[in-house]
C-alpha positions in Angstrom: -9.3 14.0 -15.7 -6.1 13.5 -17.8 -6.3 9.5 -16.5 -6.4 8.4 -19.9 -3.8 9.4 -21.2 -0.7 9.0 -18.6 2.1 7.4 -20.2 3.3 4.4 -19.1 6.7 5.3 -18.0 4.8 7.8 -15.9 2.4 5.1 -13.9 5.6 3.0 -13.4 7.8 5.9 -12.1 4.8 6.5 -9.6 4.2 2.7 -8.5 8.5 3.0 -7.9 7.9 6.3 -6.0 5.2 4.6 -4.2 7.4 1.2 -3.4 10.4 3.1 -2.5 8.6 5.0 0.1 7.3 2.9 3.0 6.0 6.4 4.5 3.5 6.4 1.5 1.8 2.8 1.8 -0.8 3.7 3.7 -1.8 7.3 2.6 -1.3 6.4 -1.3 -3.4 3.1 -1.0 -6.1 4.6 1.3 -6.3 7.9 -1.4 -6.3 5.1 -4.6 -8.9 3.3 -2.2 -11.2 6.2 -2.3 -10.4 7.4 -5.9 -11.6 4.3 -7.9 -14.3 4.0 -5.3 -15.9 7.3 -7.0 -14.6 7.0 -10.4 -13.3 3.9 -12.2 -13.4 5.6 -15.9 -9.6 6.5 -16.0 -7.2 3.9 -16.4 -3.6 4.8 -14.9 -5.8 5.2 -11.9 -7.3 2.0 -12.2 -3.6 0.4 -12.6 -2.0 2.8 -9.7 -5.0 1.8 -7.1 -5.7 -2.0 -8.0 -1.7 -2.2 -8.1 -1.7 -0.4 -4.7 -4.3 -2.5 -3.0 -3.0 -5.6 -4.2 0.6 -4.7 -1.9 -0.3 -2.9 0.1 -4.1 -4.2 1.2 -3.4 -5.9 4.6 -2.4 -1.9 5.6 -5.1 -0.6 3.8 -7.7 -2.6 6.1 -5.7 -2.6 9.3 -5.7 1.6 8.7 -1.8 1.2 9.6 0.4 4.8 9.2 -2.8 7.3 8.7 -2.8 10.3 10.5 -4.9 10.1 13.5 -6.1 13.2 13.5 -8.3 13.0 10.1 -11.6 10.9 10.4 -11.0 7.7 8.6 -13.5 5.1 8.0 -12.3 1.7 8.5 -12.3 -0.2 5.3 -13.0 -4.3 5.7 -11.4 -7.0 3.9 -14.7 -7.2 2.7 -15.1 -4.2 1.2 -12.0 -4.5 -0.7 -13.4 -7.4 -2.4 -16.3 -5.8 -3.2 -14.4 -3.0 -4.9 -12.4 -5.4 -6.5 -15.5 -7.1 -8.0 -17.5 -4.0 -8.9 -14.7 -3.0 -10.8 -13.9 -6.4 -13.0 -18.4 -6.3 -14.0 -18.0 -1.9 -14.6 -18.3 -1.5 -18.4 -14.8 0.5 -18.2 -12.5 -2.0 -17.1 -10.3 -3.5 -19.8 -8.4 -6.7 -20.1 -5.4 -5.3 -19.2 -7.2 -3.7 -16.0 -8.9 -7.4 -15.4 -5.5 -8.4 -15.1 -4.2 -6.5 -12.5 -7.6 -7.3 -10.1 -6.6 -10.9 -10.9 -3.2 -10.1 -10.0 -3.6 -8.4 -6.7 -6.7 -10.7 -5.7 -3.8 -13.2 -5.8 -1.5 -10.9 -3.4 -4.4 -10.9 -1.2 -5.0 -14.3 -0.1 -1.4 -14.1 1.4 -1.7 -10.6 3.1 -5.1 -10.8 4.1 -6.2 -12.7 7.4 -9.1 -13.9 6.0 -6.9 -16.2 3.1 -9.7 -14.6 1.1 
């Protein structure tokens, strides 16, 4: 709910958490996955999870370091795109938001098997 209005000394101290911890890659970019999947109104999350998929999207679709336990579906490179592309036409995403899809669309052509 308070999305809008983390600062942004907060969003980069949790990107460096989120870099500095290999043990988080793939639990932090599936959860970001699933987050702007259902809600793409708040911004920091926006950043976080379109910063997130853009590194860290090759584990996101392999499903690398989840617990195996939990029921997971398995996300596509396809369906990354998709997300990706929803989000640059939703009426919430700003410039600066546009900027990071275009940002981590570029990351993707070299982590993803596809080439995109």
């Amino acid at each position: 709910m308070a999305g809008n209005f983390v600062e942004d000394d907060i969003l980069a101290n949790f990107i460096r958490l989120i870099t500095t911890s290999p043990e988080l890659h793939a639990y932090t970019v599936n959860k970001l996955y699933h987050a702007i999947k259902e809600d793409v109104s708040q911004e920091a999350l926006m950043y976080a999870a379109v910063w997130s998929i853009g590194e860290y999207g090759d584990v996101l679709v392999k499903g690398e370091g989840l617990d195996p336990e939990e029921n997971h579906v398995k996300i596509s490179e396809a369906d990354v795109l998709d997300l990706l592309e929803a989000t640059l036409k939703s009426p919430y995403t700003s410039t600066t938001t546009r900027e990071y899809i275009l940002t981590a669309l570029l990351k993707l052509t070299t982590r993803f098997a596809s080439g995109i």
